[in-house]
Backbone as JSON Lines, residues from 0, in Angstrom:
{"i":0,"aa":"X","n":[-46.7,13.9,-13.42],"ca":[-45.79,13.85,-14.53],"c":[-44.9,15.08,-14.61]}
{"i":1,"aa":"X","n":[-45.72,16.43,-13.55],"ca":[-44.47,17.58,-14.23],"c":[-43.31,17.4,-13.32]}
{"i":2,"aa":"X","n":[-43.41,16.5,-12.02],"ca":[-42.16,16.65,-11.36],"c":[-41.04,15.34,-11.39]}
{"i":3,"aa":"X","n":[-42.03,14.63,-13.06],"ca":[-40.75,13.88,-13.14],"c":[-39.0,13.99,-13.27]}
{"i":4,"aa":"X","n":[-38.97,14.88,-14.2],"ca":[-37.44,15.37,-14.8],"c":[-36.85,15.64,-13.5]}
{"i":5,"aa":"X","n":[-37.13,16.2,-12.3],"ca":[-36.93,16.84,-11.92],"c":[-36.5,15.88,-10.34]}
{"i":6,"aa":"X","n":[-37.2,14.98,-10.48],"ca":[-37.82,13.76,-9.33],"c":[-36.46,12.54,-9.99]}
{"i":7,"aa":"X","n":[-36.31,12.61,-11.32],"ca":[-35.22,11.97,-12.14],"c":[-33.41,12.66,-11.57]}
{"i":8,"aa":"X","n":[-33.47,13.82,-12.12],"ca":[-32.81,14.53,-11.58],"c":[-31.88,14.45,-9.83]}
{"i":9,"aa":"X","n":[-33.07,14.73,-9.12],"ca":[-32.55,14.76,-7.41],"c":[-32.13,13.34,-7.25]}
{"i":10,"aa":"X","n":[-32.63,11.92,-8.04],"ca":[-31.95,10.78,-7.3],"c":[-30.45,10.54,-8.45]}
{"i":11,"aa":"X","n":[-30.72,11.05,-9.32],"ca":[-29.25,11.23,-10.05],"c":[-28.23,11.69,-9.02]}
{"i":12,"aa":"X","n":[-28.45,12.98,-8.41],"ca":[-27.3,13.97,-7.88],"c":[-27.28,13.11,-6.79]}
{"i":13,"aa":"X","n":[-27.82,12.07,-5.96],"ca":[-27.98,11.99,-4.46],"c":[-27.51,10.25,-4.95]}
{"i":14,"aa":"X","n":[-27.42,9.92,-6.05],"ca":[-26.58,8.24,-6.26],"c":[-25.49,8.54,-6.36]}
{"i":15,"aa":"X","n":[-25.16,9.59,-7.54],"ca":[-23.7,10.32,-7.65],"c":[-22.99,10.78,-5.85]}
{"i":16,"aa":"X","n":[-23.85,11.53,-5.21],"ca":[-23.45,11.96,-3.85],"c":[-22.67,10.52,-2.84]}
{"i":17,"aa":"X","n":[-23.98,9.18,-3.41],"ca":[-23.24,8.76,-2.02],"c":[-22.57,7.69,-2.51]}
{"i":18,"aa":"X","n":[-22.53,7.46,-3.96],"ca":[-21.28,6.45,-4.01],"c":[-19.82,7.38,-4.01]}
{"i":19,"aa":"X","n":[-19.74,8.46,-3.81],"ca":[-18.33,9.33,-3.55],"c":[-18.4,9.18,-2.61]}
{"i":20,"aa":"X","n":[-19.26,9.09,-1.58],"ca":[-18.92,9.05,-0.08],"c":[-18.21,7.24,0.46]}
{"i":21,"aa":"X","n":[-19.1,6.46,-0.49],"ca":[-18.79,5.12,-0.11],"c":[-17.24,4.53,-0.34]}
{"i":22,"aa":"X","n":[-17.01,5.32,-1.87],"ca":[-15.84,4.51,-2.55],"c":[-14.58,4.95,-1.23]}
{"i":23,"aa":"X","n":[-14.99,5.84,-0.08],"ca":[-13.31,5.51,1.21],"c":[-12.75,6.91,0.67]}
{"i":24,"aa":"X","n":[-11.52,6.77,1.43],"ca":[-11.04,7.66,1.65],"c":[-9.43,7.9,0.75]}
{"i":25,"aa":"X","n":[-8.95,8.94,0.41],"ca":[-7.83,8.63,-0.89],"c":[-6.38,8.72,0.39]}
{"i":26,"aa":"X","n":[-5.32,8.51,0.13],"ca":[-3.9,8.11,1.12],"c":[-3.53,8.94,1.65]}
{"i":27,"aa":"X","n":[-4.31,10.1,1.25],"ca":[-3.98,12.07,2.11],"c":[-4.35,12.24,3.21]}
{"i":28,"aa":"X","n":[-5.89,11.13,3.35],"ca":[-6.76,11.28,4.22],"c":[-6.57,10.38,5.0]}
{"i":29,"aa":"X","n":[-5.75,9.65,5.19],"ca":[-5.32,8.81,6.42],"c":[-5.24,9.76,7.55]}
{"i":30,"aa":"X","n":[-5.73,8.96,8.66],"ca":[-5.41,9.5,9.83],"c":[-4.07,9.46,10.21]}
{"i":31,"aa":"X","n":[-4.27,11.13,11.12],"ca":[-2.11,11.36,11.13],"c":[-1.75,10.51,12.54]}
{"i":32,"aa":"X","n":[-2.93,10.01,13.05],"ca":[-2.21,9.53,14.45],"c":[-1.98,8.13,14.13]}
{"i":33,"aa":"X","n":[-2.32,6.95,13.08],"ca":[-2.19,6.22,12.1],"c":[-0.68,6.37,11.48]}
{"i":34,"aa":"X","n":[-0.61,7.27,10.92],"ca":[1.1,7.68,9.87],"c":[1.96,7.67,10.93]}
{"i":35,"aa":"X","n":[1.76,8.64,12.21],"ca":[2.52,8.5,13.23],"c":[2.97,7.14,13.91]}
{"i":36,"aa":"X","n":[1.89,6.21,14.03],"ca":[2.64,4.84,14.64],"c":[2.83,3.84,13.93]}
{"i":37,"aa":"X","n":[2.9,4.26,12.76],"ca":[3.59,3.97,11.33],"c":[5.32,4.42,11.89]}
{"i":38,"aa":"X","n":[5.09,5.23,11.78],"ca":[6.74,5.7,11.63],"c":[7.22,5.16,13.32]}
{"i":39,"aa":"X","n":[6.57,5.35,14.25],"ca":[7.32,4.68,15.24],"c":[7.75,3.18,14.94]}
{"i":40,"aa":"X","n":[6.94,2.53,14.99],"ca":[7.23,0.79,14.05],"c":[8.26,0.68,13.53]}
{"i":41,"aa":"X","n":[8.35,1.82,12.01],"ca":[9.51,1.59,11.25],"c":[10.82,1.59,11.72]}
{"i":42,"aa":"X","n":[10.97,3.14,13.09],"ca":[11.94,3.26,14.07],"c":[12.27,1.78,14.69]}
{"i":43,"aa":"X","n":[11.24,1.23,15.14],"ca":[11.64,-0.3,16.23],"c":[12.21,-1.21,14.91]}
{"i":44,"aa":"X","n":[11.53,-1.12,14.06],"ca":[12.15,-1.86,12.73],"c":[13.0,-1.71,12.49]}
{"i":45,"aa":"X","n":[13.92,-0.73,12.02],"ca":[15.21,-0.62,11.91],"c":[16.12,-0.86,13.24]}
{"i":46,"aa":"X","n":[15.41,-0.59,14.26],"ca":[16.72,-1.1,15.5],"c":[16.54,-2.37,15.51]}
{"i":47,"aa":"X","n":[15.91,-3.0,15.19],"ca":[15.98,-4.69,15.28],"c":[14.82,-5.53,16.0]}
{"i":48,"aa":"X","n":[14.06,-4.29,16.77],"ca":[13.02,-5.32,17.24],"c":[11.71,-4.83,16.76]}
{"i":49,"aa":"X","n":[11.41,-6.24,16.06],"ca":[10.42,-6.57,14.95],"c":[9.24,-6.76,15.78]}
{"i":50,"aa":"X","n":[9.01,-7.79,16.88],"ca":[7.92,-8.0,17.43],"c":[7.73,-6.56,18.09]}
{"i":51,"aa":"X","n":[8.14,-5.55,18.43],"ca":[7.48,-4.62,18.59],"c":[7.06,-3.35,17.75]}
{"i":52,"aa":"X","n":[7.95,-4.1,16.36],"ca":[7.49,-2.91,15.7],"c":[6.28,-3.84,14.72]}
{"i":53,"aa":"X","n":[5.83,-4.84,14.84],"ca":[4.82,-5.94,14.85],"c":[3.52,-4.79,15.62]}
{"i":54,"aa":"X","n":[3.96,-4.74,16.67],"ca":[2.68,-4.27,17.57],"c":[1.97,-2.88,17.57]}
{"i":55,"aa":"X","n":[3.16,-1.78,16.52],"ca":[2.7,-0.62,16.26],"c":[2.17,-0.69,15.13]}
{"i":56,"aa":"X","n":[2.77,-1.28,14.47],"ca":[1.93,-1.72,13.36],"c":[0.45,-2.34,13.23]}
{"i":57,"aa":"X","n":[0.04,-2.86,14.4],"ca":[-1.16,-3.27,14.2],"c":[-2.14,-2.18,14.89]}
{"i":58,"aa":"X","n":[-1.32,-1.18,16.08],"ca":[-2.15,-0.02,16.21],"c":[-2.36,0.53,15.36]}
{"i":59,"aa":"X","n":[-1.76,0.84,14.39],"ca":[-1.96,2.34,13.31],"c":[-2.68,1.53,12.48]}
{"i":60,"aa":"X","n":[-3.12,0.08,12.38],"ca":[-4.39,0.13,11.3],"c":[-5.57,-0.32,12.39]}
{"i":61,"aa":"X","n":[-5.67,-0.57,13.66],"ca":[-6.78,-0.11,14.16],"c":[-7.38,1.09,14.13]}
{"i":62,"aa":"X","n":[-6.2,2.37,14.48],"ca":[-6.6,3.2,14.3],"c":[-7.25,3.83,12.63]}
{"i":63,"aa":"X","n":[-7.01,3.22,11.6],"ca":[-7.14,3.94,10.42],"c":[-7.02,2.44,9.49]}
{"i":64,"aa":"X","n":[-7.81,1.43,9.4],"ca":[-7.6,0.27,8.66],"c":[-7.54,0.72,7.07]}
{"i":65,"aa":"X","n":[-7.69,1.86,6.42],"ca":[-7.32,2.1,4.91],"c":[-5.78,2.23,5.43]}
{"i":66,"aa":"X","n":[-5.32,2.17,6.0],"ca":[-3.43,2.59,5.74],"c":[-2.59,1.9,5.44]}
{"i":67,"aa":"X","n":[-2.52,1.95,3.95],"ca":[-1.8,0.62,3.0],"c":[-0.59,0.75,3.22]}
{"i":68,"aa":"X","n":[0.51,2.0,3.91],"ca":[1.38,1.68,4.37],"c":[1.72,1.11,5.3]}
{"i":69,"aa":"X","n":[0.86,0.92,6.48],"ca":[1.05,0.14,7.7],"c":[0.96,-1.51,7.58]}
{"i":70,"aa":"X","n":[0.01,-1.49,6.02],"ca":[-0.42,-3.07,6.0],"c":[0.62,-3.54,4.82]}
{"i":71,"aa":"X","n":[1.87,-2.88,4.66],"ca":[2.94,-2.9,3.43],"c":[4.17,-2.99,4.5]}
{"i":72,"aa":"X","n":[4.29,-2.66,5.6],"ca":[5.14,-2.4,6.94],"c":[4.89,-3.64,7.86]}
{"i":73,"aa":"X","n":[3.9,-4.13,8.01],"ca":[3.84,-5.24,8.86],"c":[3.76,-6.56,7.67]}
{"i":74,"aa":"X","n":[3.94,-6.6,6.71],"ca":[4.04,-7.98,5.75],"c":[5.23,-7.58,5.63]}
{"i":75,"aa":"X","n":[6.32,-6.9,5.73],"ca":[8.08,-6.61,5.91],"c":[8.14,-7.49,6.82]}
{"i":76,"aa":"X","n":[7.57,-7.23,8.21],"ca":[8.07,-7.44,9.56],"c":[7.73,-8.6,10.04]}
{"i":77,"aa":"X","n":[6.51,-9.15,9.08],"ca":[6.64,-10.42,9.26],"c":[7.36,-11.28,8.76]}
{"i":78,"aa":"X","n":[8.0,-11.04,7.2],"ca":[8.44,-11.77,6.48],"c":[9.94,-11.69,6.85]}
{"i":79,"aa":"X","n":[10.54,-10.83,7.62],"ca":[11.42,-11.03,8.75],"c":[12.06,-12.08,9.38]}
{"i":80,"aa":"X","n":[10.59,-12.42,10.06],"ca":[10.17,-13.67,10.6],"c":[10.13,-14.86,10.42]}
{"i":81,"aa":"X","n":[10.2,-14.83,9.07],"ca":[10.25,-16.16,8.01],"c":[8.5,-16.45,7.82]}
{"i":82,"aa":"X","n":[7.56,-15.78,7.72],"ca":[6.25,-15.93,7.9],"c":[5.92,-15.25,6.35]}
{"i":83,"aa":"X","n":[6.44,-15.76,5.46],"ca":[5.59,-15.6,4.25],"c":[4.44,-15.91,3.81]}
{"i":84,"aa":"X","n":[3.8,-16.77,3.97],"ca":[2.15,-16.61,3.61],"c":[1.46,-15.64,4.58]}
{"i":85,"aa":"X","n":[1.86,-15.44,5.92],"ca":[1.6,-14.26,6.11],"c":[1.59,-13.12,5.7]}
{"i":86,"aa":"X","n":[3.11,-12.73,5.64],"ca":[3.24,-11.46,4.45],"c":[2.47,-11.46,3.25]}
{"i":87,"aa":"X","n":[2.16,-12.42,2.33],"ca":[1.79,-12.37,0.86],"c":[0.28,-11.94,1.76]}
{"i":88,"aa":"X","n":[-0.78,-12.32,2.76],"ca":[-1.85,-11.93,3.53],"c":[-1.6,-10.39,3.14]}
{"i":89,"aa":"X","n":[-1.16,-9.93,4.13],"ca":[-0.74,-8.42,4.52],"c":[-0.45,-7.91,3.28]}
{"i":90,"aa":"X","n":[0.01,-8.2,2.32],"ca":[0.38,-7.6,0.91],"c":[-0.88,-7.72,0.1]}
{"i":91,"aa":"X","n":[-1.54,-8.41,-0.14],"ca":[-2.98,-8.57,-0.45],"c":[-3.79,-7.56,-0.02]}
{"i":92,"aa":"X","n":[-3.82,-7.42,1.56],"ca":[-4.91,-6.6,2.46],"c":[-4.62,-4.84,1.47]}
{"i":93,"aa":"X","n":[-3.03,-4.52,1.32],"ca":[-2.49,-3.39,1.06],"c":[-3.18,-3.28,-0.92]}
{"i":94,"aa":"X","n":[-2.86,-4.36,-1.26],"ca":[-3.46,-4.61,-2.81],"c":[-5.08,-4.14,-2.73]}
{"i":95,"aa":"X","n":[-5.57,-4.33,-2.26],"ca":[-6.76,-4.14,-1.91],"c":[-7.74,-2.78,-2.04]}
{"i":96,"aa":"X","n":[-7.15,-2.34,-0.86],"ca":[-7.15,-0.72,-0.99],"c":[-6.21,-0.13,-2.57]}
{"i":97,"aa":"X","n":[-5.01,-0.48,-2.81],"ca":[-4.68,0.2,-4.23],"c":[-4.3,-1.31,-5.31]}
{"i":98,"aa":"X","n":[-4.62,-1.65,-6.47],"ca":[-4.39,-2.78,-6.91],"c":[-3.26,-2.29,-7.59]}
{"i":99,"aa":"X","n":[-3.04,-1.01,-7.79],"ca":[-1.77,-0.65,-8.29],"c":[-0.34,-0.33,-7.48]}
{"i":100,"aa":"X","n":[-0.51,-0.55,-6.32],"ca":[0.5,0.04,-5.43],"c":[1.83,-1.21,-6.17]}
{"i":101,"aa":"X","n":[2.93,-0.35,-6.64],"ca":[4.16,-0.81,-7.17],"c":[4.99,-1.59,-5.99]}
{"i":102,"aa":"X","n":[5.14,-1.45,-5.04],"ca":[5.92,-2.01,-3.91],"c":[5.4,-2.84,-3.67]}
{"i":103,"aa":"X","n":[4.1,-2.7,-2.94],"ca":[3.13,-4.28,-2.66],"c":[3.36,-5.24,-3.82]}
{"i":104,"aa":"X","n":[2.94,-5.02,-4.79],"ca":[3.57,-5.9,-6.02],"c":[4.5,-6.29,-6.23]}
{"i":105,"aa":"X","n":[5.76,-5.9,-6.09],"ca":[7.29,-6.6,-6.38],"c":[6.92,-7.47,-4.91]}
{"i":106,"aa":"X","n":[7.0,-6.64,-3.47],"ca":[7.31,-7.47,-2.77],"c":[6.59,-8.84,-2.16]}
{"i":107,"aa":"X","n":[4.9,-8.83,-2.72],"ca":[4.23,-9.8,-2.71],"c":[5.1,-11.03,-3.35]}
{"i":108,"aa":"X","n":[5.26,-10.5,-4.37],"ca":[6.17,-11.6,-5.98],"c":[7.13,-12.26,-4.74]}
{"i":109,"aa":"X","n":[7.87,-11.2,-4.36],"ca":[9.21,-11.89,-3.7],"c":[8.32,-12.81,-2.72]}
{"i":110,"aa":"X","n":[7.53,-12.78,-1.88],"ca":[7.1,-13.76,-0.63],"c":[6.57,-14.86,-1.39]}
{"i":111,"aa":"X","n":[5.95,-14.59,-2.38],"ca":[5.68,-15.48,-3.51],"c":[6.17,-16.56,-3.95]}
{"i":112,"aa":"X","n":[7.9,-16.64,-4.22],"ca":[9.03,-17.13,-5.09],"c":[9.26,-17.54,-3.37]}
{"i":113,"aa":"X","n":[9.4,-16.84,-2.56],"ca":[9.66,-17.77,-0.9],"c":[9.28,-18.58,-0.82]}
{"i":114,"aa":"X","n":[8.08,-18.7,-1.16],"ca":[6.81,-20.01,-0.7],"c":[6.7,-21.01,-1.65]}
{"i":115,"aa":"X","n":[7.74,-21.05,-3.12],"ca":[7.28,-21.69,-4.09],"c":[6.14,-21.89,-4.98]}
{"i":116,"aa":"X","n":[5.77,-20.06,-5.48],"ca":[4.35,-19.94,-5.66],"c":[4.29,-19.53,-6.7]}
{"i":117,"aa":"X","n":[5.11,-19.52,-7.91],"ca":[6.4,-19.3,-8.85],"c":[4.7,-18.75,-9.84]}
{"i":118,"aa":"X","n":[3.63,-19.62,-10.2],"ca":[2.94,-18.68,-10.73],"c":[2.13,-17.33,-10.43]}
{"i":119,"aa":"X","n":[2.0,-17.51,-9.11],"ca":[1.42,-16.42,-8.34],"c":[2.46,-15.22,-8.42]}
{"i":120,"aa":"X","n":[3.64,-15.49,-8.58],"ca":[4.78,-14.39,-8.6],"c":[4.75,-13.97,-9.96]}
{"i":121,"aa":"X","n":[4.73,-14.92,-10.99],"ca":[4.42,-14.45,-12.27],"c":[3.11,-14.03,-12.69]}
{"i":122,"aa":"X","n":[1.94,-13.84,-12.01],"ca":[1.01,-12.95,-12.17],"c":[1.43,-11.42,-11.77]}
{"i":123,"aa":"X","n":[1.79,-11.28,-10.59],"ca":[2.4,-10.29,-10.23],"c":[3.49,-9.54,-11.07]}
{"i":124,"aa":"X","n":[4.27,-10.08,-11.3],"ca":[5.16,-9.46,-11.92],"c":[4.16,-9.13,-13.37]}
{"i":125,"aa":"X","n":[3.52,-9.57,-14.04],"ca":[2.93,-8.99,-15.38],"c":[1.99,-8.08,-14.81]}
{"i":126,"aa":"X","n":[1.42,-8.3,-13.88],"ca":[0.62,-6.7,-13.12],"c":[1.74,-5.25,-13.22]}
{"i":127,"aa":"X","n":[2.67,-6.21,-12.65],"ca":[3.73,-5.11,-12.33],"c":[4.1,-4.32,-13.44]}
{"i":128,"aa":"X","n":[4.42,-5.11,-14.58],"ca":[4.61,-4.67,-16.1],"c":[3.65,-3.51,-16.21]}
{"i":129,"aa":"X","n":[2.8,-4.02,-16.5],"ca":[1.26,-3.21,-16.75],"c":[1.27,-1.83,-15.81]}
{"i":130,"aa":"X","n":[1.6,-1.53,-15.09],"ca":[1.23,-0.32,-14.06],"c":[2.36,0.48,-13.95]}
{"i":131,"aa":"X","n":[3.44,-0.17,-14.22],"ca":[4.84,0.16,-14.15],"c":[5.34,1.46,-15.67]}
{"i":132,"aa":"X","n":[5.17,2.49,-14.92],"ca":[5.3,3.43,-16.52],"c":[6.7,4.01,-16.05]}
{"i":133,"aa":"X","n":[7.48,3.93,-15.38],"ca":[9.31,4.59,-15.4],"c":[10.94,3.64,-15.5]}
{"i":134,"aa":"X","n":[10.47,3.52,-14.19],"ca":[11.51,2.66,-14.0],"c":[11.24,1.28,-13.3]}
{"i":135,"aa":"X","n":[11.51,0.53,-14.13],"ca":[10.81,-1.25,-14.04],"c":[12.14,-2.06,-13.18]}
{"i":136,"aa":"X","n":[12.83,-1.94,-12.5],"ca":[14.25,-2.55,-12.2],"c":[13.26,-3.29,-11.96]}
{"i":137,"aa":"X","n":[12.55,-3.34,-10.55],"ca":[11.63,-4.38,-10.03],"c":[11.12,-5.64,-10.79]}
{"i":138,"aa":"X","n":[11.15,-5.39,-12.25],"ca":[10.21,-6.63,-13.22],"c":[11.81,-7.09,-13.5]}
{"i":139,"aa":"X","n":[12.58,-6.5,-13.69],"ca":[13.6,-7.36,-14.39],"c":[14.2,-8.23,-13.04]}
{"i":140,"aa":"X","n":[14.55,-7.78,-11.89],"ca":[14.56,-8.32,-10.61],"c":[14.39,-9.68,-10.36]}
{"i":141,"aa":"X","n":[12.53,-9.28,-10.3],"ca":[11.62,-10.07,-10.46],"c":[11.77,-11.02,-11.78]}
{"i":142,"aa":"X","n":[12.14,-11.38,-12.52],"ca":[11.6,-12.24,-13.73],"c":[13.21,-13.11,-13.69]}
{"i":143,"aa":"X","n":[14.51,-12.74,-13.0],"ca":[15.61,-13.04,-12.99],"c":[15.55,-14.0,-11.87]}
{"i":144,"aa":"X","n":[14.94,-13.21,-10.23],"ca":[14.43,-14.15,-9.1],"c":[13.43,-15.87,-9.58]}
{"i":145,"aa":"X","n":[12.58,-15.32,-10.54],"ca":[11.64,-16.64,-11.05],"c":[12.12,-17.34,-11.6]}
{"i":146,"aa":"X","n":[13.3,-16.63,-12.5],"ca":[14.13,-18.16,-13.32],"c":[15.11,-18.82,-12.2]}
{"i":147,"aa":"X","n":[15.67,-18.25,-11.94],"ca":[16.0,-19.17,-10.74],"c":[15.62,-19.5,-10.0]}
{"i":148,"aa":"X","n":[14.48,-19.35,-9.08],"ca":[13.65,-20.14,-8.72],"c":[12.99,-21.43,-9.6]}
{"i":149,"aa":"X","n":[12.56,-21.69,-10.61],"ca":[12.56,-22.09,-11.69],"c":[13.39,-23.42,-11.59]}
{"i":150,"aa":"X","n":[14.86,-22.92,-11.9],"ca":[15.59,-23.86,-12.43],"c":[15.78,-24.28,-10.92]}
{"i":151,"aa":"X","n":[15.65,-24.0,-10.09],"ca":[16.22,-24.85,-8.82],"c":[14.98,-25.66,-8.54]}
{"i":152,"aa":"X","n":[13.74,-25.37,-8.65],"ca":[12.64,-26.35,-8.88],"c":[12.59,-27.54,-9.97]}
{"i":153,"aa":"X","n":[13.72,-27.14,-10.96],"ca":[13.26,-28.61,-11.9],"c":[14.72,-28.83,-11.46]}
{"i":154,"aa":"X","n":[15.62,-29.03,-11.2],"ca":[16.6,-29.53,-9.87],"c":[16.3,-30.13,-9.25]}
{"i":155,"aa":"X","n":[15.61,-29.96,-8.47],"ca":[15.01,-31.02,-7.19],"c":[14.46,-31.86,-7.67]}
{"i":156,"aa":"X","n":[13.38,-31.35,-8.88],"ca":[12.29,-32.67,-9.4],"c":[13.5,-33.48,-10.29]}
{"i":157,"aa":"X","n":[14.39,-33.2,-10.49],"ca":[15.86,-34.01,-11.54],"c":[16.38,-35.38,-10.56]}
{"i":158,"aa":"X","n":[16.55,-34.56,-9.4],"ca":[17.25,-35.24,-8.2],"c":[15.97,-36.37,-7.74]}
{"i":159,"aa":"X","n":[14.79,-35.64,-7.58],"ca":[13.97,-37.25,-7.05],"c":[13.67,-38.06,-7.63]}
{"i":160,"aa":"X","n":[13.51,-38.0,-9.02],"ca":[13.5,-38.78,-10.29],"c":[14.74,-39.94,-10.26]}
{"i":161,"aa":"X","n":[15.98,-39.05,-10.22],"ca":[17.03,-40.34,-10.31],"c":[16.7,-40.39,-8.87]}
{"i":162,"aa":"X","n":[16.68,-40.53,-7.99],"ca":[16.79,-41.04,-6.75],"c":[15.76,-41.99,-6.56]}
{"i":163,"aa":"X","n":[14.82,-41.86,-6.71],"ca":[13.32,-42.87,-7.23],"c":[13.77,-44.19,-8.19]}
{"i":164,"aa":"X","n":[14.91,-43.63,-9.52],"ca":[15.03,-44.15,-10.11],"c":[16.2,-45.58,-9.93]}
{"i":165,"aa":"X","n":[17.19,-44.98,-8.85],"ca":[18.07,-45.47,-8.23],"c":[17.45,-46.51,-7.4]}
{"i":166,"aa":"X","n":[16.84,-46.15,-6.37],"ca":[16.04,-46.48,-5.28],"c":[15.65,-47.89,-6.1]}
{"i":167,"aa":"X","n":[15.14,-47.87,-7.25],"ca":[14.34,-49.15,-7.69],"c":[15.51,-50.14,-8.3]}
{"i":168,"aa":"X","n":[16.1,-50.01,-8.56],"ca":[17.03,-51.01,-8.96],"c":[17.78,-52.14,-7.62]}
{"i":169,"aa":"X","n":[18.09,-53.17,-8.07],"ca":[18.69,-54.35,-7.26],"c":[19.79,-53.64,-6.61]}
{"i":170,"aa":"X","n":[20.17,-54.12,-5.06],"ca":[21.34,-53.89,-4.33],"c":[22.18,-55.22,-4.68]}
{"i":171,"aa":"X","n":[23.2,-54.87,-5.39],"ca":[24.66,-55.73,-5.26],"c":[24.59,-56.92,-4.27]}
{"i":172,"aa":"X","n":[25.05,-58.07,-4.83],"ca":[24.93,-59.31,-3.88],"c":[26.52,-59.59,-3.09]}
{"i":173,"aa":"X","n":[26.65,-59.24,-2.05],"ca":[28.03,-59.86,-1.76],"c":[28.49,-61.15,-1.93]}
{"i":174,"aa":"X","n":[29.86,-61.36,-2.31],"ca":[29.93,-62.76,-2.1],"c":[30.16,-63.59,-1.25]}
């Protein structure tokens, strides 16, 4: 009994010890050879070729899979591509590691409103609200992109309705 407090104590300091070790690593601590083929990527990215800046991109998160910029850089480069549920993937993976990261969020929304995912974009965007403490252009952007997306969705459903509706009526009898 006398080395309870004490026996209490050491597994206190040593639960505290290793869930700091577990909860990863913070965005400082990325590996620099990781950031580095980060920035080469972005280089092939801006000259125009995507499938190879596709392929540095997937080195620098082998090398260092916490690097929410590399996994925020290759859902760009795919969505490039026209590969949006991909991207919204890759924007997720980056959500992941930070649920607050402001960019992953607008630009998830946008792959979002690509795919016709109009509530999934409007979750996002009220995340975005919420985390967003300066400058919000992004929500107003965003909430301007959804109404029009929006109205061009009850458009189409306008158009198959009368067209359905058309469709059912008698064709004219010649004489």
């Amino acid at each position: 009994m006398r080395f309870s407090p004490a026996a209490i104590a050491l597994s206190f300091t040593l639960a505290i010890m290793s869930s700091a070790s577990i909860s990863g690593r913070a965005d400082k601590d990325i590996d620099t050879r990781s950031i580095a083929l980060v920035k080469t990527g972005d280089e092939e990215a801006s000259a125009g070729r995507v499938d190879s800046a596709i392929g540095w991109y997937e080195s620098a998160l082998a090398v260092d899979p916490r690097n929410r910029a590399a996994y925020v850089a290759m859902a760009r480069a795919v969505k490039t591509q026209g590969l949006n549920g991909k991207a919204i993937s890759f924007y997720t993976e980056a959500l992941e590691i930070d649920p607050n990261d402001q960019i992953a969020l607008a630009e998830q929304a946008d792959a979002f409103i690509a795919k016709g995912a109009l509530e999934q974009a409007r979750k996002n965007m009220a995340r975005l609200t919420t985390v967003c403490r300066t400058d919000c252009a992004s929500v107003a952007r965003l909430s301007i992109a959804i109404d029009a997306a929006s109205r061009k969705e009850q458009a189409q459903a306008s158009a198959i309705d009368l067209k359905t509706k058309l469709g059912a009526m008698p064709e004219p009898q010649a004489n």
